[in-house]
LUMDOFI-143566 format. One record per residue (C-alpha): residue in one letter; x, y, z. Coordinates in steps of 0.2 Angstrom, whole numbers, plus 5000, padded with zeros to 4 digits. Layout:
<sites>
aXYZ...
</sites>
This chain:
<sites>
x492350674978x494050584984x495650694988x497150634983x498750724990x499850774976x501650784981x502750834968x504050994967x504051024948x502751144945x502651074926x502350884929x501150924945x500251014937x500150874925x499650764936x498250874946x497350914929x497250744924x496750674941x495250824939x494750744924x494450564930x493350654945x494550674959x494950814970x496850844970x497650914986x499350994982x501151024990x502751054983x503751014998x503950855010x503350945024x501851075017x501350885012x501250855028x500250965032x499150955020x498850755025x498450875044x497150985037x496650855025x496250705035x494750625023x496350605010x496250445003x497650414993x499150514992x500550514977x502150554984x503650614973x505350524978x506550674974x506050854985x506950984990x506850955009x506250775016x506150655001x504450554997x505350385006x505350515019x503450555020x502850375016x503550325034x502950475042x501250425036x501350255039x502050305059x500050375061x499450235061x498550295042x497850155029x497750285015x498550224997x500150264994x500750264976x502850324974x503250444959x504950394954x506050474941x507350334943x507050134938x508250064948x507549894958x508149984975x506950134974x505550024970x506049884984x506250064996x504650094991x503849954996x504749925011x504350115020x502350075016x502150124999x500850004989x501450034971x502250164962x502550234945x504150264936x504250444925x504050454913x502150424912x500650424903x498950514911x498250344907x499450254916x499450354932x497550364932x497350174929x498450134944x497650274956x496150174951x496650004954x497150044969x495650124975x494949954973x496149854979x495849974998x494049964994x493950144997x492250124987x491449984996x490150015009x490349975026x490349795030x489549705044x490949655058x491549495054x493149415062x494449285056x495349205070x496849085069x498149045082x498449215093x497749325078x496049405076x495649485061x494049605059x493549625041x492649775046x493849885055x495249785044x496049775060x497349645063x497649605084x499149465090x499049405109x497449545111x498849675105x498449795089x499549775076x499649915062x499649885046x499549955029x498149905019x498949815007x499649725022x497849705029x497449605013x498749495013x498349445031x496549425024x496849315008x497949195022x496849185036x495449155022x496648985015x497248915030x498748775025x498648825007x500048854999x500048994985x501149034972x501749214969x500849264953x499149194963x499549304978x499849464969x498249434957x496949404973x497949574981x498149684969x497249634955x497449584937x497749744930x499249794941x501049794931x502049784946x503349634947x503249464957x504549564968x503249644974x502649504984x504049464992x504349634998x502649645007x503149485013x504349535022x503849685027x502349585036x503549455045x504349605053x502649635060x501949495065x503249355067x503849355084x505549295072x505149335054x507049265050x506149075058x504449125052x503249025060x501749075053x501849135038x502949025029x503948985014x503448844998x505148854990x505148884971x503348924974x502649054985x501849065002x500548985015x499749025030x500648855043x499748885057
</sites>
């Protein structure tokens, strides 16, 4: 049975969230604060996925997600978000989150995206044989979804570790946005073409030696992305 860390301070809308999430055949780990979260994730290291609440009483979710992120942890990461505004989402995104869900929101909802993106990470595939993509200075191994530069480990999220793998697979082809985020996170995601471009960027930080002149991983203006080496 998965764990999935349940950060959410409101007693009412976590409890909610945990008996839904029992339902659908998971195994709900829960915290109420930023930093019992933490330990939790500690305690808890076979956590797969974890939803993080923005507004907490102590740290806030932003707050979490880049604490876990700083370990180096793969681990979904969905944002719970009482506020629409494009900053919170783009926040999200940029501290290591790979999707969120605005509140209101339906069991349905939350349990289709805790789904998707349980496929998206491949959290239910079996163990693949090693395999390596190589371009340029990179080396990719599809079975540790590791990502080395110049024989240097690079650490990446796993959503971040699929966009490295649809680019290294389509080497010089360019793809458009709404290509991008179907082959990444899937055709059911609701999520915004802005999503794209945030994980863009966050990437080009990471493995652009100037992700202002990117040299790798570059622009199709009015279009979307390609892999230019």
């Amino acid at each position: 049975m998965k764990k999935i860390l349940v950060l959410e301070d409101e007693a009412n809308i976590r409890s909610f969230v945990v008996i839904n999430l029992r339902r659908s055949g998971f195994e709900p780990i829960e915290a109420e604060t930023g930093e019992m979260a933490l330990e939790k994730l500690r305690v808890n290291p076979d956590i797969c996925l974890a939803l993080l609440d923005v507004m907490l009483p102590d740290i806030d979710g932003f707050e979490v997600c880049r604490r876990i992120r700083a370990t180096g942890s793969k681990m979904g990461i969905i944002m719970l978000t009482a506020k629409s505004q494009e900053i919170d989402k783009v926040t999200g995104l940029m501290t290591g989150a790979d999707d969120y869900v605005t509140k209101p929101f339906s069991p349905a909802e939350l349990t289709a995206r805790v789904d998707a993106l349980i496929r998206r990470l491949g959290i239910d595939e079996d163990e693949r044989s090693s395999t390596e993509l190589v371009s340029g200075p990179f080396v990719l191994n599809t079975r540790n979804r590791t990502l080395e530069k110049d024989g240097q480990r690079l650490k990446l999220t796993q959503i971040e570790y699929l966009l490295m793998k649809l680019f290294m697979e389509n080497p010089g082809k360019a793809m458009s946005r709404e290509d991008i985020l179907t082959a990444v996170w899937g055709n059911d995601f609701k999520g915004e073409l802005k999503t794209v471009d945030v994980n863009i960027r966050r990437l080009r930080i990471k493995i652009e030696s100037d992700p202002t002149e990117p040299e790798y991983l570059t622009t199709v203006w009015g279009y979307g992305y390609k892999w230019g080496y």
